[in-house]
KOLTI-665729 format. One line per 5 residues: number of its first residue (from 0); their letters; for each residue x, y, z of C-alpha. Coordinates in Angstrom, 3 decimals, m for minus. Layout:
N
NUM	a	X,Y,Z  ... .
***
This chain:
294
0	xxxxx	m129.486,m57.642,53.276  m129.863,m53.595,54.007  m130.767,m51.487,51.788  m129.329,m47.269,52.575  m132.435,m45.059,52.479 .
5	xxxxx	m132.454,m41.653,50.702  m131.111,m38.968,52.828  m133.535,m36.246,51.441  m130.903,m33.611,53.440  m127.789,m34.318,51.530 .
10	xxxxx	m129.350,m35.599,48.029  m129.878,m32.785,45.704  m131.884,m35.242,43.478  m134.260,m36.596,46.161  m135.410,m33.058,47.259 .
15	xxxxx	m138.844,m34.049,48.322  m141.371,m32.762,45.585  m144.907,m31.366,46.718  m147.287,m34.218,46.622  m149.769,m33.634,43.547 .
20	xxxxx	m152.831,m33.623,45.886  m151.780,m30.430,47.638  m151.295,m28.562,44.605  m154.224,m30.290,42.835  m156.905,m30.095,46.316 .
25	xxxxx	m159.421,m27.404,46.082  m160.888,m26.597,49.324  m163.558,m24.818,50.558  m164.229,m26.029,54.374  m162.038,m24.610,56.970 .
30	xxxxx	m160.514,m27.759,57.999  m159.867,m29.220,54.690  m158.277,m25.576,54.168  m155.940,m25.983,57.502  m155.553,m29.607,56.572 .
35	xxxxx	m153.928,m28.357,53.531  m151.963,m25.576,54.927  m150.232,m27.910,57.484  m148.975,m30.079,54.753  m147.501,m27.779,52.573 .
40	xxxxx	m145.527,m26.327,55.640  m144.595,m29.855,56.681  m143.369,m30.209,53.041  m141.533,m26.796,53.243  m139.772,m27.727,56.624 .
45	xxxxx	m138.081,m30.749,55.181  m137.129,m28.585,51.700  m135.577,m25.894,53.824  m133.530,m28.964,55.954  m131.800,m29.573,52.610 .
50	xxxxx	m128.125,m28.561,53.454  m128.215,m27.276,49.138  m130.856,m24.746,49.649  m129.217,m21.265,49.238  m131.561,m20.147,52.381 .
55	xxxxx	m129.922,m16.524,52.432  m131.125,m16.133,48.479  m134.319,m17.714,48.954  m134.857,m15.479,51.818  m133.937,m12.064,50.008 .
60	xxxxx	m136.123,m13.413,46.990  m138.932,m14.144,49.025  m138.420,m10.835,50.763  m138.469,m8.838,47.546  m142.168,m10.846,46.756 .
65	xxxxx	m143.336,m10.104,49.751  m142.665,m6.486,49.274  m143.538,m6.465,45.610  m147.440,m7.363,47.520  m147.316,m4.887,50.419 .
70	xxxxx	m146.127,m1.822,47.905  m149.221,m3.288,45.851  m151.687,m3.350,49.075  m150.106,0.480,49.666  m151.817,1.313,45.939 .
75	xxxxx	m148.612,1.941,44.203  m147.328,0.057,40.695  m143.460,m0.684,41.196  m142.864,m3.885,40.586  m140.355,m6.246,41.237 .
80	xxxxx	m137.912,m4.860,38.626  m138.933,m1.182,40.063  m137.724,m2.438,43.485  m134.927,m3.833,42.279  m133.380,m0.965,40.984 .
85	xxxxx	m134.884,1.393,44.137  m132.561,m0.845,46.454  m129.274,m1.325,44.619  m129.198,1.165,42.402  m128.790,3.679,45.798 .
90	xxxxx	m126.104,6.168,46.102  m124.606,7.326,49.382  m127.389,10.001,50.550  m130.405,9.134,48.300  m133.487,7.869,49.333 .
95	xxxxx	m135.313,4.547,48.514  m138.675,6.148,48.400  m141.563,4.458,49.878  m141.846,1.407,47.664  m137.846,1.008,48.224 .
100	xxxxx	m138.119,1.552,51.857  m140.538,m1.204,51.586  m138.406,m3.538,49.922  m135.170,m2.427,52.378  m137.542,m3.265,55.548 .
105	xxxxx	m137.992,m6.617,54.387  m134.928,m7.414,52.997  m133.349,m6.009,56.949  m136.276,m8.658,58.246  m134.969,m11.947,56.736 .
110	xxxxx	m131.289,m11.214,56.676  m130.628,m11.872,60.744  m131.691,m14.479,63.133  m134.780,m13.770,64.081  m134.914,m11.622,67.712 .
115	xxxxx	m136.318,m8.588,69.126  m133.088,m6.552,69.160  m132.780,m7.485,65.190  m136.789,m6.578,64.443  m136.187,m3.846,66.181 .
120	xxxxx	m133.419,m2.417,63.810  m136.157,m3.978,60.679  m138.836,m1.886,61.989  m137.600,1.509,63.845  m140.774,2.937,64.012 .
125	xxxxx	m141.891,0.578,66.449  m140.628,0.204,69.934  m138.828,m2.608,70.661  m142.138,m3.531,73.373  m144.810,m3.391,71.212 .
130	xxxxx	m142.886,m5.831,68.868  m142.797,m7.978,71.795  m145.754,m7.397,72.942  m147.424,m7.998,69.360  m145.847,m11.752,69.319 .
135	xxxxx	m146.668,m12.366,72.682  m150.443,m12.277,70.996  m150.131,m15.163,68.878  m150.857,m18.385,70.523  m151.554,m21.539,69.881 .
140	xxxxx	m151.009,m23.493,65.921  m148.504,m22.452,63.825  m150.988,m20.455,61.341  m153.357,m19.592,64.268  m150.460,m17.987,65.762 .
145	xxxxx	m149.273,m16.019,62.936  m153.349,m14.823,61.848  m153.939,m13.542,65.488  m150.126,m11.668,65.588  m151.250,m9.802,62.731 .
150	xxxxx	m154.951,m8.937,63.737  m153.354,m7.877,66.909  m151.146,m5.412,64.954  m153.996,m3.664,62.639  m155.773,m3.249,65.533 .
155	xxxxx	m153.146,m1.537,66.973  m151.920,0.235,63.807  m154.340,0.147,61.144  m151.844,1.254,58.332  m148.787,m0.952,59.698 .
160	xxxxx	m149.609,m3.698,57.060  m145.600,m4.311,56.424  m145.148,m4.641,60.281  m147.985,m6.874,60.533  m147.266,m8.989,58.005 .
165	xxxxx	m143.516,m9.381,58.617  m144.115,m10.618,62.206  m147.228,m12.973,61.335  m143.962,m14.625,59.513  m141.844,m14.066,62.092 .
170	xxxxx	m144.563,m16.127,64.822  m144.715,m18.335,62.072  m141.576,m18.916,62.132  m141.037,m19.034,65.827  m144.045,m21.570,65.779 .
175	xxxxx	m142.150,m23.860,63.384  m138.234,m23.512,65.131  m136.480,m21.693,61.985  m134.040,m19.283,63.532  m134.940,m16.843,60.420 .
180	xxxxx	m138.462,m15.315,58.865  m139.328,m16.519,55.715  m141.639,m14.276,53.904  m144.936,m16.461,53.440  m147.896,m14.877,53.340 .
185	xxxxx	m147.566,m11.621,52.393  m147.638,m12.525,48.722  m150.394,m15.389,49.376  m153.138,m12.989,50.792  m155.189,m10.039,48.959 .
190	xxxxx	m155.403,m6.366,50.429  m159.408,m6.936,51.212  m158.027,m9.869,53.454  m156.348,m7.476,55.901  m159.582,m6.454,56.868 .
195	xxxxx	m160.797,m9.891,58.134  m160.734,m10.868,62.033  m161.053,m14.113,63.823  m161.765,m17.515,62.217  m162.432,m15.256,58.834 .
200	xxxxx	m158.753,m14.128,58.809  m157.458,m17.177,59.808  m158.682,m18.556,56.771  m157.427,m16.914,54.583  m153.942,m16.962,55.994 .
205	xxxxx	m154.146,m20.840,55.549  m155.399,m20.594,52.131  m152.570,m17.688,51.716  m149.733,m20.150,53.015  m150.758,m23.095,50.748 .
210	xxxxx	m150.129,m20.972,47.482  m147.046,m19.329,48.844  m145.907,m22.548,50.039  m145.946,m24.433,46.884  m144.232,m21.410,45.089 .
215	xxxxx	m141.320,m21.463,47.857  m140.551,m24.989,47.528  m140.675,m24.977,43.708  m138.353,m21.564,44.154  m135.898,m23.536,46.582 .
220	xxxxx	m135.695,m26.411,44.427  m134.925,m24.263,41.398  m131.874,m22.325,43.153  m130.760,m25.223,44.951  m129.702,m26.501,41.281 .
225	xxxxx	m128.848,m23.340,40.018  m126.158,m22.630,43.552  m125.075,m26.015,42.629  m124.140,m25.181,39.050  m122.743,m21.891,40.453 .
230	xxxxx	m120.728,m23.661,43.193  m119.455,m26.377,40.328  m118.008,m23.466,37.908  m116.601,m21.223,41.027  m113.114,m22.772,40.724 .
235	xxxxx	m112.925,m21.613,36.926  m112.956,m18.105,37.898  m109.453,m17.725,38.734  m109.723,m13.036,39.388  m109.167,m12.290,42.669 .
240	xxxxx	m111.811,m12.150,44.982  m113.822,m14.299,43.115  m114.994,m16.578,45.676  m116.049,m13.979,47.673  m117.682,m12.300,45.339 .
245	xxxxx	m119.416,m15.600,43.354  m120.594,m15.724,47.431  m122.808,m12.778,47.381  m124.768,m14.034,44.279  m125.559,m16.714,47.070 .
250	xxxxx	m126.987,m14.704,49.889  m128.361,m11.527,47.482  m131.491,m11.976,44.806  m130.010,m9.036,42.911  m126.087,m7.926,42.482 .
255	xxxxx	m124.612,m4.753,40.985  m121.224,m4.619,39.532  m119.816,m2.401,42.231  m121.298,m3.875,44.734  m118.749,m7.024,44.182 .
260	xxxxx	m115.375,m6.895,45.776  m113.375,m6.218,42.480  m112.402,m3.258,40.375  m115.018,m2.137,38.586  m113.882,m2.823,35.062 .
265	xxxxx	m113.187,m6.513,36.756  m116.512,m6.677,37.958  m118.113,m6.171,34.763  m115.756,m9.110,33.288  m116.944,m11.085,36.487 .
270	xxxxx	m120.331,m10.740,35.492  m120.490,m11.517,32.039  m118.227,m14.865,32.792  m120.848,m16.028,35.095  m123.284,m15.247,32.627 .
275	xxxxx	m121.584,m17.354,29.919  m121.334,m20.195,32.039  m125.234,m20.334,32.363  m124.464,m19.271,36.219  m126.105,m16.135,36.452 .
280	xxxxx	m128.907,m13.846,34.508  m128.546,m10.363,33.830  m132.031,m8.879,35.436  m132.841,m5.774,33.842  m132.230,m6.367,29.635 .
285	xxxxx	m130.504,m2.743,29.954  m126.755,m2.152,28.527  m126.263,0.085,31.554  m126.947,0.011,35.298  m127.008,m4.161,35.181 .
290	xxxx	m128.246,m6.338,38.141  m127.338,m9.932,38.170  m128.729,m12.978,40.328  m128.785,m16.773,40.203 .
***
């Protein structure tokens, strides 16, 4: 007799969990540190193979936590909520401001395959050279690679800490085959650590990745249910456009009303059904200018 294994890519219930003993571990040596590391990103690579990941909305939410710690490394106090509103809440002509240009540069990171042409268009200020020329510094492990891209960068540019950290992810990400960046260690690493070089900084990037690591599985698992639930009440919205728009509340961490494609009066409605059917949250706890994600 045969017995089927669990297909951990189709089976929303079997999404592997992060064993207890990386989340538990407290390490001090280096290689117990990198030990650590490499499992949590093993455990992350077979999370984000799960075909019920929403990997566009895990990508903009990690994007907006990775800029909610650069805009904090920069000295300033918006948080996420702050960023939120600096990014959708935009007319035609205004300006982000710096912590919203933040959060835009990130968001433009993660939302196309990763390539030079598209970091290029993510960060204008640099030339499309130096980005390559910046990757071409990272060699070797995964984490090695990404610590010695962004040394290479503050070296070069000393108050590029968004560049630098966006394409540590993106070597990172190249290291690992994903075709996109996913924002890691931006959020796992303190502003002192940007000051470290050589095995020092490469330290703390694996200590950075294990923290961010366990919060990005726990976040995919979370809105792999909640896309599910999403998905399942879909059909009950019978306006029109409803499918596309219940689509962007799949690929977007935050959604205004007229950013949907309905009226706007309809687009209100829209958003208040999905909220009582448990499928979306209202994100600010205002009465006006609402945001909505999964």
């Amino acid at each position: 007799m045969t017995f089927a294994r669990p297909d951990h890519i189709s089976d929303l219930e079997t999404l592997p969990r992060m064993p207890s003993w990386v989340t538990s571990m407290r390490a001090e040596a280096f290689e117990d540190v990198a030990f650590l590391s490499g499992a949590a990103l093993n455990h992350l690579y077979l999370v984000l193979g799960h075909e019920k990941v929403p990997h566009g909305l895990l990508r903009d939410r990690l994007a907006l936590r990775a800029a909610e710690a650069c805009v904090a490394f920069a000295g300033r106090s918006e948080r996420a909520v702050e960023l939120r509103d600096a990014v959708h809440l935009l007319r035609p002509g205004d300006l982000p401001g710096p912590a919203g240009e933040t959060c835009l540069i990130w968001r433009r990171a993660v939302e196309r395959p990763v390539s030079i042409r598209a970091l290029g268009r993510a960060l204008p200020a640099f030339e499309p050279g130096q980005i390559a020329a910046w990757l071409d510094a990272g060699k070797g492990a995964p984490v090695t690679r990404a610590a010695m891209v962004l040394e290479a960068v503050l070296r070069d540019a000393p108050r590029a800490e968004v560049a630098g950290l966006i394409l540590a992810d993106v070597a990172l990400a190249q290291a690992l085959g994903w075709d996109h960046v996913v924002p890691l260690l931006a959020a796992g690493l303190k502003r002192t650590d940007l000051r470290k070089h050589a095995d020092d900084l490469r330290r703390v990037c694996h200590r950075a990745l294990v923290s961010s690591v366990i919060e990005a599985a726990r976040l995919s698992t979370d809105l792999a249910r909640r896309a599910a639930h999403l998905k399942a009440v879909a059909p009950k919205l019978r306006a029109k456009g409803a499918g596309a728009a219940a689509e962007m509340f799949l690929t977007c961490d935050a959604v205004a009303p007229s950013a949907l494609p309905l009226p706007d009066r309809a687009a209100r409605r829209f958003c208040d059904r999905l909220v009582d059917l448990g499928a979306v949250r209202e994100l600010t706890g205002r009465d006006t200018f609402r945001l909505y994600g999964v």
